[in-house]
BASE-709425 format. One record per atom (N, C-alpha, C): x, y, z. Coordinates in steps of 0.2 Angstrom, whole numbers, plus 5000, padded with zeros to 4 digits. Each point is the difference from the previous one (the first is absolute). Example, Ala and Ser with C-alpha at 12.3 -4.5 7.8 and 13.67 -1.06 7.14 Angstrom:
# BASE-709425
506649725039499650065000500450065000499850054996500450065001499650055003
This chain:
# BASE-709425
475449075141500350044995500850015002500549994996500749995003500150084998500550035005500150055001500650034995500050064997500749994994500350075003500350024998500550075000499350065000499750004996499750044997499450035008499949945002499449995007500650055005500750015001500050035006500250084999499950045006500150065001500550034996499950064996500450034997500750025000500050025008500650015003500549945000499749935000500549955000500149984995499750014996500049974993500550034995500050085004500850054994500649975007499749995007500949975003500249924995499649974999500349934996500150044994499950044996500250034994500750025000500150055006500650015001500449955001499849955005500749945002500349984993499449984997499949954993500650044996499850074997500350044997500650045000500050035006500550055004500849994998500550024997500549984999500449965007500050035005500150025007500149915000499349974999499849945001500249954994500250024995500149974994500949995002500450045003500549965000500449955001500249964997500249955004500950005001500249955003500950025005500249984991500750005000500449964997500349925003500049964994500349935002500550005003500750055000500450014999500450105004500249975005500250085004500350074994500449954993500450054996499550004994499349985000499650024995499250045003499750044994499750065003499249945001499750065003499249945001499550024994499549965000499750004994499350045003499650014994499250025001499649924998499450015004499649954997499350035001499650024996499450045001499549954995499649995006499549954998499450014996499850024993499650044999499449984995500049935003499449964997499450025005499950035005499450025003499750084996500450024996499950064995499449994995500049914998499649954995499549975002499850015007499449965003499550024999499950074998499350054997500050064999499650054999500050064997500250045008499449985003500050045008500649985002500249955002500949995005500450034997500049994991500650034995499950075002499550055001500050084999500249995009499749965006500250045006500849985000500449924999500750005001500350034996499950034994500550044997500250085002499449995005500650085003500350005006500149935003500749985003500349994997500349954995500249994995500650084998499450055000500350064996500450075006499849975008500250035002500849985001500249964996500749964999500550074997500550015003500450064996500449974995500350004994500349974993500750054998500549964999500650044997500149984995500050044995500349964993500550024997500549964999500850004996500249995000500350064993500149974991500450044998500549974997500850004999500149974992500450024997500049964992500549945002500349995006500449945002499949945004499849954994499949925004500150005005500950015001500149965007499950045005499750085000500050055006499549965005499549974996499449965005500249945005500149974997500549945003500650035004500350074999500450005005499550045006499650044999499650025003499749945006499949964998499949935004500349965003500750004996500449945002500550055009500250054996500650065006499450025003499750034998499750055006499349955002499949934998499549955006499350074999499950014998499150034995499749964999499749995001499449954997499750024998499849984995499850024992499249954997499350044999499549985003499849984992500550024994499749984995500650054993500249954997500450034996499749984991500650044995499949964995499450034996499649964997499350034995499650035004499649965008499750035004500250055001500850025002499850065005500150054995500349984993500050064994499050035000499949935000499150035000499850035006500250015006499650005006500250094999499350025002499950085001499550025006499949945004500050025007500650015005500450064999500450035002499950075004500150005005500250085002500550045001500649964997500650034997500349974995500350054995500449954996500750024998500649945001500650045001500249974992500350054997500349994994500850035001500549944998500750025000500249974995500550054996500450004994500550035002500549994994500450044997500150034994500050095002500150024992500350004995500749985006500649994994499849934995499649965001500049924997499350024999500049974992499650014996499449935000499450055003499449945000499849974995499749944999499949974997499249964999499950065004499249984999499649945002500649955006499749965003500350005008499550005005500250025005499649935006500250005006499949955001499850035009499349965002499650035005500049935006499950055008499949965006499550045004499649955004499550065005500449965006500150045005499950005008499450015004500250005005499450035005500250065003499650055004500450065002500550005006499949935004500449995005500749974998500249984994500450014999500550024997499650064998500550074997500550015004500250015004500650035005500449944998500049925000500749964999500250034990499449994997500350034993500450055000499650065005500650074999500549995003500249945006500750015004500349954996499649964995500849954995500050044994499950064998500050044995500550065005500050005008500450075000500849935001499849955001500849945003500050014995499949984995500349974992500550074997499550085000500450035000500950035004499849995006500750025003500549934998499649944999500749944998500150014992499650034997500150034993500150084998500550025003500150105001499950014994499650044997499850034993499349964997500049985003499449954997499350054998499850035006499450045000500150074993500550025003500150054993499950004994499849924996499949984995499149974999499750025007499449985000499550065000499450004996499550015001499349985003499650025004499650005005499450044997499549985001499450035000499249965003499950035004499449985003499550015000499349985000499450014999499549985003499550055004499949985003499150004997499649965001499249994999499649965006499450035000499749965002499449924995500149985002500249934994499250005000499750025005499049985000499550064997500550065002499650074998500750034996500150014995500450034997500150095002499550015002500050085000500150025009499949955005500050015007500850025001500150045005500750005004500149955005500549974997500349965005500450045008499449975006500050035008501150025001500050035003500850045000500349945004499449995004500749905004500349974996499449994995500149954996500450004996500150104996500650024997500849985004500050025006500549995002500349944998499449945004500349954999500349964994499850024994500349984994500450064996500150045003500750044998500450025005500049995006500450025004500749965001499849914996500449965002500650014993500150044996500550034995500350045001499950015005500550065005500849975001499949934999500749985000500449974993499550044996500249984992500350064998500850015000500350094999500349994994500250074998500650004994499649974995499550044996499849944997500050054993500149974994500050024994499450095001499549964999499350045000499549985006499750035001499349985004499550044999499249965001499450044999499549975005499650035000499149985006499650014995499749964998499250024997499549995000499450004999499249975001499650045005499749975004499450005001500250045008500150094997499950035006500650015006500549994995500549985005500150085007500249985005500150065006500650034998499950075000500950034999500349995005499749995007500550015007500149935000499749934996500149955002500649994995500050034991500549974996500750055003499950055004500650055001500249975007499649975005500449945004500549954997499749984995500349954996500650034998500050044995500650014997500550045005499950035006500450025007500549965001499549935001500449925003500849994993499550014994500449964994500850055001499850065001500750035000500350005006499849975005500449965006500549965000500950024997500549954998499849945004500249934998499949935003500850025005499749975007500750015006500749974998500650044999500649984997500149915005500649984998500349945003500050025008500550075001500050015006499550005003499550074999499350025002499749925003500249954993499549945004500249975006500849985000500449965004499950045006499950085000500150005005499250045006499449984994499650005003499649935002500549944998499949945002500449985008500350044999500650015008499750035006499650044997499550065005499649945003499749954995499149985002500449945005500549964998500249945002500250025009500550084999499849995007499450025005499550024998499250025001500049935003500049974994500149915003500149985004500750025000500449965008499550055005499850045002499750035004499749965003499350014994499449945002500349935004500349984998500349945001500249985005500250065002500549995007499450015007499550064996499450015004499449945000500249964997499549945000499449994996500150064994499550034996500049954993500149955000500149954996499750014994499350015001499650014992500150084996500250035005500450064998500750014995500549955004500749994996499949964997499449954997500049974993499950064995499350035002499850054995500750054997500450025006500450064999500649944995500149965001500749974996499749984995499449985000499649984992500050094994499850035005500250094999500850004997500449985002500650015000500349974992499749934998500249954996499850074995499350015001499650054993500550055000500450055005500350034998500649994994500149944999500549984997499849964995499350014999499749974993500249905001499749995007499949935000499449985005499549974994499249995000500149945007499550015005500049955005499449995001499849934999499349975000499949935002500050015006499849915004500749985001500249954998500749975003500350024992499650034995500750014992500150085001500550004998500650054997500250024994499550054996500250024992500650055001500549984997500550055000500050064991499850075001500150014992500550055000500250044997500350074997500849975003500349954997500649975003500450054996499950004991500450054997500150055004499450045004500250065002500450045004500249925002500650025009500749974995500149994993500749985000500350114995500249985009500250084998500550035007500550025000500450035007499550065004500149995006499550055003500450055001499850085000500550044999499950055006499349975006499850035006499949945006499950035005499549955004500749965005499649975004500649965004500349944999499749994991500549934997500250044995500350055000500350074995500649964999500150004991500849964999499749914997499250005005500249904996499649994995499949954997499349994996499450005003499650024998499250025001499949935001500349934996499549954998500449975009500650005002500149975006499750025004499950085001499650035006499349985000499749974994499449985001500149925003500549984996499849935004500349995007500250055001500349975011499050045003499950064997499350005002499649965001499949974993499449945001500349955004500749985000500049955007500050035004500150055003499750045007499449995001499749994996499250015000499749935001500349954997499749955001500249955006500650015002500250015008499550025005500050064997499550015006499249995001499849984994499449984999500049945002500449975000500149935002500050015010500350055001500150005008499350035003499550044995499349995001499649945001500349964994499549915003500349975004500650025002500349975006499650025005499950065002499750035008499249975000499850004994499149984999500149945000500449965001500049935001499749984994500150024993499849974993500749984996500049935001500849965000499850004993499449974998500149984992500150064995499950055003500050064996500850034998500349985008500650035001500649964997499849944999500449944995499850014993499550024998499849994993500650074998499950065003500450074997500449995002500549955004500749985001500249974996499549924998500249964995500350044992499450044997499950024995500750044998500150045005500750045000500749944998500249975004500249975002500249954992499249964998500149974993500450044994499850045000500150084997500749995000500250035005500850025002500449934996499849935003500349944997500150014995499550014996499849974995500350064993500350085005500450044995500649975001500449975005500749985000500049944997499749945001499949964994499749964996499750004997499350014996499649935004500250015006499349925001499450035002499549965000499450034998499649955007500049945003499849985005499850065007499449975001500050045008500149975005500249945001500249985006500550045001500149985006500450045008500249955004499949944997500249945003500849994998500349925001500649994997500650005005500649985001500349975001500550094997500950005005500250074999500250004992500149954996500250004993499550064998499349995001499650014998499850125001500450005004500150055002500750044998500649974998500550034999499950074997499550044995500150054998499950065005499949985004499950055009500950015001500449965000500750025001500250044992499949954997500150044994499950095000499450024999499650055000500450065005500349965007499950065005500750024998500450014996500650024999500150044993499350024995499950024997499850095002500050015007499550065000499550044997499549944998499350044998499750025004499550054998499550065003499649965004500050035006499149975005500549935002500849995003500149945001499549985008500150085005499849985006499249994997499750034998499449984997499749945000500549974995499849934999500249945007500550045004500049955005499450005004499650055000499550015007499549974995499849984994499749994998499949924999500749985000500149914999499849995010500150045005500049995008499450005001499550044996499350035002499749924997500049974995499849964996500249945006500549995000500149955005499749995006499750065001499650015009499449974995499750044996499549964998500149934998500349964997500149934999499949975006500350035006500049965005499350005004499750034999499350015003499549964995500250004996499649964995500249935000500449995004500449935002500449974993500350054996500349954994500950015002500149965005500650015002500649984995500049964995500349994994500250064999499650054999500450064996500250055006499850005006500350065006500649985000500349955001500950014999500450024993499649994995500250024994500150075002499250035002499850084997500750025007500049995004500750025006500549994999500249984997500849994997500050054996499650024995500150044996499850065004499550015002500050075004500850035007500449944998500550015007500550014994500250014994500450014995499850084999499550014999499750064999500050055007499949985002500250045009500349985004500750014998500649975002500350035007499650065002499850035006499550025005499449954996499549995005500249955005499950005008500349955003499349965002499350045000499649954999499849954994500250004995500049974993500449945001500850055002500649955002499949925003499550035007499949955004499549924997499550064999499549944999500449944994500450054995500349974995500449925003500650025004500349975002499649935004499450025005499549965002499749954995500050014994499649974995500449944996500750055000500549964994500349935005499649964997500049945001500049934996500350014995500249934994499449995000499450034996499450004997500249994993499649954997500149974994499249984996500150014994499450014995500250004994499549984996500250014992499850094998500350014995499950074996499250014998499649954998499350024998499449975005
């Protein structure tokens, strides 16, 4: 008699339930590092019979569900596209879908509804990227929230009448804490905690940290950083500069860099130790501080490809604002380089910055054996640190009628 699912022990039979069904295990990565990852739940083992269908549907249901619904088409798709959400079912679906444990409804009063509104489900792990591209979107749009309404609701999707356990409350209203200034707000449904919705609404009237506040509690972590760094604590000052970036409202995840709330920094700083300059300068010598020295972290861990990838990337970037070329090579002959003369007579922000950073890349190149670009990256780091005498040296030692094409 061939053995089927059914034949083995109970206990195993809800862990393949769970693998099968679990959200956890339904996600899969994105194609693409700048787009969000998708769900895939496999739910043709729901179909196999009465018995499987009633045991796997209460893993299935220990799945937690967000839904929303906005009267604006493109709110969903910007939901997905900026804030990288993954979005498990939009459209007619998810207008149908009412296994939900929260339901987030935003309008505006002042704009007149129209009786057609348009719906998204999430899963509950990703509640926190929704609410931090809902708190960016606001500081790069000042007034935006004061125009919005909010209402939450919360049930239990399987017993209408049960309280949802106060963890669970936290975790799907605790993450609105960063959604302030808002038109109107409500909590409602199924039992909600006063101490959990009066936590909630604590945080909401928690001002967002001015431009200063941020820049200069990005200052604070960065040098926490150098600490670690100088102590040998390596996986410490990644975490602390990664800490640093977030002070300053830039998302750091594997080798990318989302930058958001850009509108919020174009403003003079009226405090703090960049008191007098723009907010959006003082952020940018930061982040090249910070990538410098993240960079001098893969340096000491002897991880060269990591230390060239976050030097390259800056580096393309920087080109590529002075004149729109878009190539990543590092290769090329010095025609191919003239904007490094050019550039350094400008006085832009983060100049020493970027020298340590075109020098650090080069140390990597050359350990990675791509010596094509280590006299490029050294010329340019000797322009930029025009009183470094170790930069000077090695530069010197390099420049040697090395010749290449541009691409």
């Amino acid at each position: 008699m061939a053995l089927t699912l059914l034949h083995l022990p109970a206990e195993i039979r809800e862990q393949i339930y769970h693998d099968v069904l679990s959200a956890e295990n339904a996600r899969r990565p994105p194609d693409h590092d700048d787009e969000p990852g998708t769900y895939h739940f496999d739910l043709a083992i729901l179909r196999v019979n009465k018995q499987i269908h009633h045991e796997a549907k209460k893993a299935f249901e220990d799945n937690v569900f967000i839904k929303i619904t906005t009267p604006w088409s493109e709110s969903i798709d910007h939901i997905s596209s900026e804030g990288r959400v993954p979005i498990i079912t939009k459209g007619e679906p998810a207008d149908d879908f009412q296994s939900f444990h929260l339901w987030v409804w935003i309008d505006a009063p002042g704009v007149p509804y129209r009786g057609v509104a348009y719906s998204m489900v999430i899963c509950l792990a990703d509640l926190p990227a929704f609410t931090h591209m809902w708190q960016f979107s606001n500081l790069n749009h000042q007034g935006l929230n004061p125009h919005l309404r909010l209402k939450l609701t919360l049930q239990d999707p399987h017993l209408p009448d049960r309280k949802i356990p106060k963890t669970l409350q936290i975790r799907l209203l605790q993450p609105f804490g960063h959604v302030k200034n808002l038109h109107s707000f409500s909590v409602e449904g199924a039992k909600v905690l006063p101490s959990v919705e009066e936590d909630l609404k604590k945080e909401q009237a928690i001002p967002d940290p001015s431009p200063e506040e941020s820049l200069a509690r990005a200052t604070a972590l960065k040098a926490i950083g150098n600490q670690s760094l100088q102590a040998g604590q390596y996986a410490a000052a990644l975490q602390q500069y990664t800490d640093a970036f977030a002070a300053i409202h830039i998302t750091v995840s594997g080798r990318k860099r989302y930058i958001h709330a850009e509108g919020y920094y174009y403003r003079e700083l009226s405090s703090g130790s960049y008191q007098g300059q723009r907010s959006d300068y003082a952020r940018l010598i930061i982040r090249t501080q910070l990538v410098a020295n993240v960079m001098q972290v893969y340096l000491k861990m002897e991880e060269w490809e990591d230390a060239r990838f976050w030097g390259k990337r800056s580096i393309v970037l920087f080109r590529s604002s002075l004149t729109g070329e878009t190539t990543e090579d590092l290769g090329g002959d010095r025609s191919c380089w003239a904007w490094v003369d050019e550039s350094a007579t400008m006085g832009f922000p983060a100049r020493p910055e970027m020298g340590k950073i075109l020098y650090r890349t080069a140390l990597a190149s050359h350990e990675l054996g791509l010596q094509t670009e280590v006299a490029n990256l050294m010329r340019a780091a000797a322009v930029y640190l025009p009183h470094d005498q170790v930069v000077q040296e090695k530069a010197r030692a390099l420049d040697e009628g090395q010749s290449g094409s541009c691409r």
